[in-house]
C-alpha positions in Angstrom: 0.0 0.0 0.0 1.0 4.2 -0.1 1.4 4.1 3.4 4.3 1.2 3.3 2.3 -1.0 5.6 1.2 -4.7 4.0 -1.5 -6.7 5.2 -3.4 -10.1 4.8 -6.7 -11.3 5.3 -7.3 -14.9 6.0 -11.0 -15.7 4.9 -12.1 -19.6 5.8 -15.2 -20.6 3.5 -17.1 -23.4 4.7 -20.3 -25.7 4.5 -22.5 -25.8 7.7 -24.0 -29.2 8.4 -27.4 -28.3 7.3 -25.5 -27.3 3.8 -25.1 -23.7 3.8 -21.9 -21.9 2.6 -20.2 -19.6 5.5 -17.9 -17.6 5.9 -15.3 -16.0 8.4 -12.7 -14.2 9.0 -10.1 -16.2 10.9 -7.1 -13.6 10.7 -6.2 -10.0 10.0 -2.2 -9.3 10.1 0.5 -7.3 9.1 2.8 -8.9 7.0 6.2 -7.9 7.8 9.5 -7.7 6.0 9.6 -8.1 2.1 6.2 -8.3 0.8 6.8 -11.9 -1.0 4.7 -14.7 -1.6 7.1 -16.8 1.3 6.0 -14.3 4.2 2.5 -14.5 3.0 2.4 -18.2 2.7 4.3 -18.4 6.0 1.5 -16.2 7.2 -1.2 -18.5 6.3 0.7 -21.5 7.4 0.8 -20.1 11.0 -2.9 -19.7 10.7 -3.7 -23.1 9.1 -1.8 -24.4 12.5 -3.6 -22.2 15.1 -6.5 -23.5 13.7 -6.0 -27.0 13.3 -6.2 -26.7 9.5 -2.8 -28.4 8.5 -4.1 -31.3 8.3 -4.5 -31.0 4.4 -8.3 -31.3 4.9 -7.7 -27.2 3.6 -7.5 -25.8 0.2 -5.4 -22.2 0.2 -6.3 -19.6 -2.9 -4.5 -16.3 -2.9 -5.0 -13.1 -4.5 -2.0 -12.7 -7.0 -2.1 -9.0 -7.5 -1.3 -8.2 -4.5 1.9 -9.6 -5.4 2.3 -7.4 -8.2 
């Protein structure tokens, strides 16, 4: 961003037992240090894991222009 500050929403999507879609926002942070795809997929690992969702029952999509 202008301001020299980089940050990264983590969104989870899910279906609720009863079939409807969901969704929530499971983390807001600032990424620090070069803004590369490595911090931000280190970011999102450290999520997956807070949240028990390294279990590969998880599929990850990222924005790619924010990387450009």
């Amino acid at each position: 961003s202008s301001n020299g500050y980089a940050f990264l929403a983590i969104i989870a999507h899910y279906i609720t037992n009863d079939g409807r879609l969901e969704e929530m926002l499971i983390d807001f942070r600032e990424i620090l240090g070069e803004h590369s795809g490595e911090n931000m997929a280190d970011a999102v690992w450290e999520t997956l894991k807070k949240y028990g969702l390294d279990n590969g029952q998880a599929s990850v999509r990222v924005d790619i222009r924010a990387l450009l």
